[in-house]
N, C-alpha and C positions, 0 to 999 in steps of 0.2 A: 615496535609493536604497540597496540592499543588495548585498551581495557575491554576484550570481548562481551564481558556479560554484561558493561553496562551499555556500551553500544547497543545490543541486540534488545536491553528493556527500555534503552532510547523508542529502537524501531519499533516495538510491541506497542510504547504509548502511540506513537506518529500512527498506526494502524488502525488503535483504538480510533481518535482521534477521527479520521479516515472514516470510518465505518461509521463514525459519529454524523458525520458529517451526510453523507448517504440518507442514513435513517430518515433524518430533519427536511431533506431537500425530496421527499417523497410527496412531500405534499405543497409544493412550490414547482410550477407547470411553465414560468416565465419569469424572466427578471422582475417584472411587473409582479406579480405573485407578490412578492415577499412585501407589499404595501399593504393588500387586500384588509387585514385586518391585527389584531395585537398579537393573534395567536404566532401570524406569518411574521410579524416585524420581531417578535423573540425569537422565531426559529434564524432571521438573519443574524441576532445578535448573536445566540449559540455557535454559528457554521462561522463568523467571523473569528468566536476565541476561539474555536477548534482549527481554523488555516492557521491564527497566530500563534499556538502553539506547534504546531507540524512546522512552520517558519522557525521557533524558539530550535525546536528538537534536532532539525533537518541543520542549523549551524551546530547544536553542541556537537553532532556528528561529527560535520567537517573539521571542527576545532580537536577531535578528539582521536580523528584517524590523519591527522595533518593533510588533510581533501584528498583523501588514498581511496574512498572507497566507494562513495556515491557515483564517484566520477564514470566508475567502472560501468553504468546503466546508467545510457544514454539514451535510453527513451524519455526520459522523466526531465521536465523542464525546471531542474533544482535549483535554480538562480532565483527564476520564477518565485516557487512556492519560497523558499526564503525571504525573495521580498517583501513578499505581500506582509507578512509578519511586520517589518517595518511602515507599512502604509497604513495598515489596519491601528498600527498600536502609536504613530504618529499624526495621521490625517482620518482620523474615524469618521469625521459630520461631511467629509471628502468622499467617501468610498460611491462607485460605481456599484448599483444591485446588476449591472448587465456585467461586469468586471467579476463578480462576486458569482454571478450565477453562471457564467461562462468556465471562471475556473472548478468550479463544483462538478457540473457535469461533463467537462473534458479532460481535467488534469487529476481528477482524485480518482477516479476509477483504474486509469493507469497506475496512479500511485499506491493506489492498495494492491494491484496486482505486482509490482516490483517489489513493494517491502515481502511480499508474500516468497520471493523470487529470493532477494537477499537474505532472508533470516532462512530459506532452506542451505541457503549455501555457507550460513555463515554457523548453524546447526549442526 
């Protein structure tokens, strides 16, 4: 067995995080976007520590339910968003904005509805 409450305030940050991430990318219309100006190049820095933390949180999971439980929800590309955490926090001046803005609007939306999905069941 795993330490429930802190797994589930793992997922509540990964959510925040999530929903963070959403907010920021409201006003970035294209990969290109997040060049346009200084306001747009912070908002990529913000969505970046916010993937690499969801990366950070999404391994203490697996480290913490011995990969018992993400696995369970298999919509969610969790290889995926863990890596990016490693590429963002090793190859930063590397990063793709079409990489960056591709997973933002396709992979976090899902992912805020799964954690939403797991903390009811795990509630």
């Amino acid at each position: 067995m795993y330490d429930r409450p802190l797994v589930i305030a793992i997922l509540k940050s990964v959510f925040s995080a999530a929903e963070r991430i959403i907010k920021k990318m409201a006003v970035i219309d294209s990969p290109m976007g997040f060049s346009d100006n200084d306001e747009k190049r912070d908002c990529l820095d913000v969505i970046c520590m916010q993937l690499a933390a969801i990366g950070e949180g999404l391994k203490k999971i697996d480290k913490l339910t011995d990969g018992g439980l993400l696995i369970n929800y298999t919509q969610v590309d969790w290889k995926g968003l863990k890596g990016i955490r490693d590429v963002i926090a090793h190859q930063y001046f590397d990063i793709s904005d079409e990489a960056v803005f591709a997973a933002c609007r396709n992979d976090i939306p899902l992912l805020i509805k799964t954690i939403k999905q797991i903390l009811d069941d795990l509630i």
